[in-house]
Rosetta silent file (secondary structure, phi, psi, omega in degrees, C-alpha in Angstrom):
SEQUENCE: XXXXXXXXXXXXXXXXXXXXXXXXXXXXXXXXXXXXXXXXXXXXXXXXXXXXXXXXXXXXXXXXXXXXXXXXXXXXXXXXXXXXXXXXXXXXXXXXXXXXXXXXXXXXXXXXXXXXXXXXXXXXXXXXXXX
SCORE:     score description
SCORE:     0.000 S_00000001
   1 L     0.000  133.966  167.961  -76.659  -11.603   48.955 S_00000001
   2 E   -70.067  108.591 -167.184  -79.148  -13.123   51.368 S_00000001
   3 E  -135.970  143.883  159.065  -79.149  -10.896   54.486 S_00000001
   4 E  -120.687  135.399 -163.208  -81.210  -10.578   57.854 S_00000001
   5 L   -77.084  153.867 -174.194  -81.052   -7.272   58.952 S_00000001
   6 L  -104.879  147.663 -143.626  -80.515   -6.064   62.769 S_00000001
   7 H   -77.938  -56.112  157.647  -82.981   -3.993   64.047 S_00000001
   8 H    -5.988  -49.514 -165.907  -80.151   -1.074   64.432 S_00000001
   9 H   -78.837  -67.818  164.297  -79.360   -1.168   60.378 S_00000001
  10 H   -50.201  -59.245  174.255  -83.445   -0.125   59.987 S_00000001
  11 H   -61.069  -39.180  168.497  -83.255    2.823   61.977 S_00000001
  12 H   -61.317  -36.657  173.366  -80.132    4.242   60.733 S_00000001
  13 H   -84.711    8.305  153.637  -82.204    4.152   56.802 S_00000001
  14 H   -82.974  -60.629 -163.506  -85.449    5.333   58.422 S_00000001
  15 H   -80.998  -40.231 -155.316  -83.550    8.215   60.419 S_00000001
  16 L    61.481   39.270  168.352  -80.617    8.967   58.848 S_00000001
  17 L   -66.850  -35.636 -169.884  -79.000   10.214   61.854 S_00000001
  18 L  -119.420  120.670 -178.650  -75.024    8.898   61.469 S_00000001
  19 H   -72.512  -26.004  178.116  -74.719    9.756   57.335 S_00000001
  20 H   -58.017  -64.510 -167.068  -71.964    6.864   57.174 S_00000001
  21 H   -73.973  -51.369 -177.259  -74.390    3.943   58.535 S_00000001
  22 H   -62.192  -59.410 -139.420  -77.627    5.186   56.755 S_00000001
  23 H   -79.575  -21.378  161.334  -75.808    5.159   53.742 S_00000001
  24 H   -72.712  -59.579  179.323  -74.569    1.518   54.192 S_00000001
  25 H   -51.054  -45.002  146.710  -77.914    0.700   55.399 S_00000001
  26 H   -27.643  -63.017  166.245  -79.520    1.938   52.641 S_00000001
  27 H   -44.366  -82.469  175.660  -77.510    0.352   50.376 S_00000001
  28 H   -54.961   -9.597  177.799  -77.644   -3.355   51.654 S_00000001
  29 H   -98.431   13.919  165.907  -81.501   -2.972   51.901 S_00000001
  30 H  -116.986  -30.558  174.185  -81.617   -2.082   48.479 S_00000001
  31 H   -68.988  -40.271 -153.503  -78.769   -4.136   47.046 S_00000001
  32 L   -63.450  123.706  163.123  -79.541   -7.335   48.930 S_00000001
  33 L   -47.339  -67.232 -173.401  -81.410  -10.267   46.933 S_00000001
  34 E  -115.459  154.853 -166.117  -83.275  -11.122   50.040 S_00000001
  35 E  -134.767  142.685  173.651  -84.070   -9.023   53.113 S_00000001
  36 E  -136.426  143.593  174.739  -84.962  -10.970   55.652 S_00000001
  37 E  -148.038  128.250 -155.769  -86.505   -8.796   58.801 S_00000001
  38 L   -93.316  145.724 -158.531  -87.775  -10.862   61.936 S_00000001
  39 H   -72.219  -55.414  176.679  -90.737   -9.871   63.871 S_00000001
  40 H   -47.395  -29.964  178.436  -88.150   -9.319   67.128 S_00000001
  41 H   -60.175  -92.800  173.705  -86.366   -6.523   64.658 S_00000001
  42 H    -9.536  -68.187  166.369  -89.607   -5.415   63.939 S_00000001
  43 H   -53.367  -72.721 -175.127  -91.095   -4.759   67.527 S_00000001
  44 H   -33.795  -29.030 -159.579  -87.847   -3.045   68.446 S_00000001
  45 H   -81.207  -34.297  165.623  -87.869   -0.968   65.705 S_00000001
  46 H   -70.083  -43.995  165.420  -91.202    0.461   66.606 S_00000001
  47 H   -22.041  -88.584 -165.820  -89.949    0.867   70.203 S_00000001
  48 H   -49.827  -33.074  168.176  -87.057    2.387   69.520 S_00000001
  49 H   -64.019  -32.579  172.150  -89.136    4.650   67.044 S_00000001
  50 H   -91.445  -37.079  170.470  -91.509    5.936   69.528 S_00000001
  51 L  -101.518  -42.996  156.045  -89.459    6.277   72.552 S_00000001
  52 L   -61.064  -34.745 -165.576  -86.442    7.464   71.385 S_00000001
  53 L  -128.750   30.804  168.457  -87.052    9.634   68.341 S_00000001
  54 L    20.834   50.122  178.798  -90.752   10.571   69.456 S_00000001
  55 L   -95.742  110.279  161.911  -92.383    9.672   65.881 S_00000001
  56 L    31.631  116.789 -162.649  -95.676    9.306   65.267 S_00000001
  57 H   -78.930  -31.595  167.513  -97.261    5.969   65.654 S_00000001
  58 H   -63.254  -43.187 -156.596  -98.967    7.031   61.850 S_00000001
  59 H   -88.861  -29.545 -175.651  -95.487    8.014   60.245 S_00000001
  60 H   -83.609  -29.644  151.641  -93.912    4.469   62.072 S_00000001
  61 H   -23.880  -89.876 -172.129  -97.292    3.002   59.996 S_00000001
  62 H   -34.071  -60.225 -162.648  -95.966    4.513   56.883 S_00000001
  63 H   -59.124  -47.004  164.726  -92.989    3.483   57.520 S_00000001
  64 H   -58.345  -53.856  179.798  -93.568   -0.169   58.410 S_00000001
  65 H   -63.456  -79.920 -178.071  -95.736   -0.382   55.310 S_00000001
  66 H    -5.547  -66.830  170.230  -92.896    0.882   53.040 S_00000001
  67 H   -45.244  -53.135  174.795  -90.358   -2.045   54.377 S_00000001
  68 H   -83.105  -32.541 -164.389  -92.550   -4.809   53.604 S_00000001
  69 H   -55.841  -40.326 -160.552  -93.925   -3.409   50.245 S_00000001
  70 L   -73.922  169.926 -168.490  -90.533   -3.852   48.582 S_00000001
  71 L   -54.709  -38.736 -166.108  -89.748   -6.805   46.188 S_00000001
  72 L   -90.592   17.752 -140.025  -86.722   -8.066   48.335 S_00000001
  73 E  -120.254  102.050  175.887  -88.546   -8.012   51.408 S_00000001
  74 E   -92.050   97.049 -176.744  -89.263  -11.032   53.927 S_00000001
  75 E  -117.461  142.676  157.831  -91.539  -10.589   56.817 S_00000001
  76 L   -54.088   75.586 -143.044  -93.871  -12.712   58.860 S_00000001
  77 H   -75.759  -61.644 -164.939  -96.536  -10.651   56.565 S_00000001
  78 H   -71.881  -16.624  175.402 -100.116  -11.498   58.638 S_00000001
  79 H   -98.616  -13.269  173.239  -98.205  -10.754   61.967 S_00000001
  80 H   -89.471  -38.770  177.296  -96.833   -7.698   60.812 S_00000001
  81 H   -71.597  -47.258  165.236 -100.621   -6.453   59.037 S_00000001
  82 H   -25.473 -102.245  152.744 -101.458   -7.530   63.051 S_00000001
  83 H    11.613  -87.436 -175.189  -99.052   -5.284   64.121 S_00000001
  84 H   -73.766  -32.901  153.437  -99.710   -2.428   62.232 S_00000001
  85 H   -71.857    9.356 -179.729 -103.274   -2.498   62.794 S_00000001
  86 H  -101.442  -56.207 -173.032 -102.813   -2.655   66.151 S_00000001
  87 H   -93.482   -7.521  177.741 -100.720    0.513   65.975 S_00000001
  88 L   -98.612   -0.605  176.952 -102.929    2.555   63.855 S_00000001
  89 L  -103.974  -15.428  178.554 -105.640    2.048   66.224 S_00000001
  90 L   115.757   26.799 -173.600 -103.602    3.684   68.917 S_00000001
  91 L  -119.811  173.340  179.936 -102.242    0.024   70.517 S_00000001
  92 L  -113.311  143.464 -145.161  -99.020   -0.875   70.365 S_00000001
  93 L   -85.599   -8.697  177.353  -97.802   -3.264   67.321 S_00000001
  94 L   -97.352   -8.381 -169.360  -95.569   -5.509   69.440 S_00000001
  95 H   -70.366  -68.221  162.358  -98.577   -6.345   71.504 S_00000001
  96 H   -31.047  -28.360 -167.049 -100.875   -7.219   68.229 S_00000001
  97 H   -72.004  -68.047  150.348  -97.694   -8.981   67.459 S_00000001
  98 H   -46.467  -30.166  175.848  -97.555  -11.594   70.467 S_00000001
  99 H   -74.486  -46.885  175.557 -101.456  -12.307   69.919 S_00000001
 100 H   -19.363  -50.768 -170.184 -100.697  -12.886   66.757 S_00000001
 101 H  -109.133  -29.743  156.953  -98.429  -15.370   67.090 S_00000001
 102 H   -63.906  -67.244 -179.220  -99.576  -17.148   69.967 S_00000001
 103 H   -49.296  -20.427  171.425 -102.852  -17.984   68.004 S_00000001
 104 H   -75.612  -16.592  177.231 -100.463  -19.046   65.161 S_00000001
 105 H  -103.818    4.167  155.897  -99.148  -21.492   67.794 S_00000001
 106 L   130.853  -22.652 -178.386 -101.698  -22.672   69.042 S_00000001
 107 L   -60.066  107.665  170.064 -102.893  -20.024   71.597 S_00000001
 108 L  -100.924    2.572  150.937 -106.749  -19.373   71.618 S_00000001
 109 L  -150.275  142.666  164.652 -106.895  -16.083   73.983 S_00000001
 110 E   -99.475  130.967 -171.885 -104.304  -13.656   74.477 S_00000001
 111 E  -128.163  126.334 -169.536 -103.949  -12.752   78.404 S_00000001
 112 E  -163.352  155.120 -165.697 -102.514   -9.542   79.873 S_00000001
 113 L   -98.337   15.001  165.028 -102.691   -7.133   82.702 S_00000001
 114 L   -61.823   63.755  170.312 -102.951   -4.431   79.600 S_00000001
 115 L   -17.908  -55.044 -156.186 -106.116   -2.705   79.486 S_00000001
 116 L  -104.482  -35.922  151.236 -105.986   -1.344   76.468 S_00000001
 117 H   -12.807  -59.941 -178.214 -103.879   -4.202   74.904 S_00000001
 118 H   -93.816    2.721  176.586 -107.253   -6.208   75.348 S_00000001
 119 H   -59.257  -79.635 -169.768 -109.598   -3.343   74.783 S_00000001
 120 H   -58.767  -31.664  161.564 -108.418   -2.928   71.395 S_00000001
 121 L   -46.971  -28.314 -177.099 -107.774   -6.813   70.766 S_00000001
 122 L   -87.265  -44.144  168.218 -111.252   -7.343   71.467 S_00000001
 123 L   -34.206  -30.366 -162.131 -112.417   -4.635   69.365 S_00000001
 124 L  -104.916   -0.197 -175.050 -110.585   -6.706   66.663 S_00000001
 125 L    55.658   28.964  162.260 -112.677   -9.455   67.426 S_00000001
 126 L   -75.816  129.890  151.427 -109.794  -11.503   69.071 S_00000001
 127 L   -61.758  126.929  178.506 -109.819  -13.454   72.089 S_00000001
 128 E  -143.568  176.717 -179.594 -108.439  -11.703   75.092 S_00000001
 129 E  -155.448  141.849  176.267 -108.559  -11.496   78.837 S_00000001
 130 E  -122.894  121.847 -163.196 -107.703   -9.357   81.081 S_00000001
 131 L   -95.401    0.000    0.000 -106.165  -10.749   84.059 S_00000001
């Protein structure tokens, strides 16, 4: 089975909070031919990781890295490496995310009222502005 996963489905097999759902979640992301998990997933999942369940921005690394490493696993890979480098510097990964993809589209500086967004962005040797 071909599947794209809801961001919801990742967190229950990360936390393992409701034993019923991680264990279905678990399952299809190991059973599944194809995984497919969308950059919109993705952000949320870091969100939702950080504000809700107060984890670690290193351990939501780890964690992120895990998910794409496996064989069945389809991500927007260079926006996602964004991302996570972005979040291991202390920024936040949906932000890295959005530069990311506006320069894949076409974008030549990413502009934000974000200090540290563009701090770190710059730092990365990206065009940014801070408006």
């Amino acid at each position: 089975m071909k599947v794209t996963v809801d961001t919801n489905v990742l967190i229950r097999a990360v936390i393992r909070d409701d034993a019923k759902q991680a264990k279905k979640a678990i399952k299809i992301l190991g059973e599944a031919t194809f995984v497919v998990i969308t950059l919109s997933s993705l952000c949320e999942f870091v969100w939702v990781l950080l504000r809700s369940y107060d984890i670690e921005a290193l351990d939501i690394s780890k964690a992120l890295k895990a998910l794409i490493s496996a064989t069945n696993v389809e991500v927007n890979r260079p926006a996602v490496e964004a991302g996570i480098s972005q979040l291991e510097a202390g920024g936040d990964f949906a932000d890295a995310v959005i530069a990311y993809e506006g320069k894949w589209l076409g974008g030549e500086t990413f502009v934000s009222f974000d200090k540290k967004a563009i701090s770190l962005l710059k730092k990365q040797n990206q065009s940014a502005e801070l408006l």
